[in-house]
N, C-alpha and C positions, 0 to 999 in steps of 0.2 A: 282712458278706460272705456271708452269707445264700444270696445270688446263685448262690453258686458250685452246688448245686444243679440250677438251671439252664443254667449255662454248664457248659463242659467244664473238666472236674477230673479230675485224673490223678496218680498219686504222682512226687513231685519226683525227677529221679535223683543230685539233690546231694543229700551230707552235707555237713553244716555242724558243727562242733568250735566248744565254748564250751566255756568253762571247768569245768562242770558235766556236761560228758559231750556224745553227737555227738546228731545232731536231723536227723528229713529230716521234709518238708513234702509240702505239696503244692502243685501248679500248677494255676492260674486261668486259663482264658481267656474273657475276656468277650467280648459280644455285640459293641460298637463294636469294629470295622473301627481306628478310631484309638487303639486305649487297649493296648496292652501287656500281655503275659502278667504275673499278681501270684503271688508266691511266700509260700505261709501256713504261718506256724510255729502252731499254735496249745496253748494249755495248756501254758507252758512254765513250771515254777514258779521263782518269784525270789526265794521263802522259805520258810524251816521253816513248816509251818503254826502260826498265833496260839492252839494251844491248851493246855490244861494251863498249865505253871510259864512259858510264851511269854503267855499271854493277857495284857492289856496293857503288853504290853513292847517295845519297838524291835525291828524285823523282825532275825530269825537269818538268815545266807546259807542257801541251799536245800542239799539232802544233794547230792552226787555220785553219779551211776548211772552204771550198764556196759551195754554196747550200744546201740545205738542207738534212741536214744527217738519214738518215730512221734508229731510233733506235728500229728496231724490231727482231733482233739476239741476246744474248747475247756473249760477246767477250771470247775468250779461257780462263780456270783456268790455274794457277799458278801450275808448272809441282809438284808433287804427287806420290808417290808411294803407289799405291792401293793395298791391300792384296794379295798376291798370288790363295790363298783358297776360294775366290768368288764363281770360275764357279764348287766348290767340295764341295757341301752341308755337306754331311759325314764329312772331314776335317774339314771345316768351323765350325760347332756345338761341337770341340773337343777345341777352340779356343774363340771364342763370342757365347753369346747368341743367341739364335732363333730370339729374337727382333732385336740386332743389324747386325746380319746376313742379315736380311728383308728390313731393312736400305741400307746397300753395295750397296745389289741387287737393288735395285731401284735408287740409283743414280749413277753405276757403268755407264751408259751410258751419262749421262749427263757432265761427266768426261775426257771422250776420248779425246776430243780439248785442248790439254794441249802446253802452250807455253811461254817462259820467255817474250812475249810480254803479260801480262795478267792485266795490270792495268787498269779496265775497270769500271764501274759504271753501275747497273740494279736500277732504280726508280721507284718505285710504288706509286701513288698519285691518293686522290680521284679525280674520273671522271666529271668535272666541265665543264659546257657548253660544253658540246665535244658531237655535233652534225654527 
């Protein structure tokens, strides 16, 4: 959802209450005429982080927080090792396709925030009274 960006983005004026504490978003509206406001929680954690006496152990429920948590980041991926051959078109086309090379490139940035704390939740839901 990248997109949002470009389209118009605005903070949500709902909270929303989980059971982990309250959350407001924000609001999408895209380009098509036919496609509906989207409402984005992003970075919501779903557990303790995997580190320390957690590291390979079944996910803990996440901590409980106070006030309301602004989910409009999303939280770091889950560490990755990206291709070498990205930033060397030449290489790169010796290896994947023109298509998937186009790909890399475009989420190679998105990518960088890499941390074994990454258990995190992005929610996209239609746009409902959200004034």
């Amino acid at each position: 959802m990248d997109t949002a960006t470009a389209n118009e983005r605005r903070m949500s004026s709902r909270i929303v209450t989980t059971k982990y504490g309250t959350l407001r978003g924000y609001v999408v509206t895209l380009p098509n005429r036919s496609l509906q406001p989207v409402e984005v929680f992003m970075g919501i954690p779903y557990a303790n982080p995997p580190m320390g006496k957690y590291r390979f152990m079944p996910p803990v429920s996440a901590a409980h927080w106070t006030g309301t948590k602004m989910a409009t980041q999303p939280g770091p991926v889950c560490p990755q090792k990206f291709p070498d051959y990205v930033n060397n078109r030449t290489l790169a086309l010796t290896k994947v396709t023109e298509g998937r090379y186009n790909i890399l490139k475009r989420i190679a940035s998105k990518i960088q925030n890499q941390s074994e704390d990454c258990l995190y939740l992005n929610i996209f839901t239609p746009a409902i009274n959200c004034k």
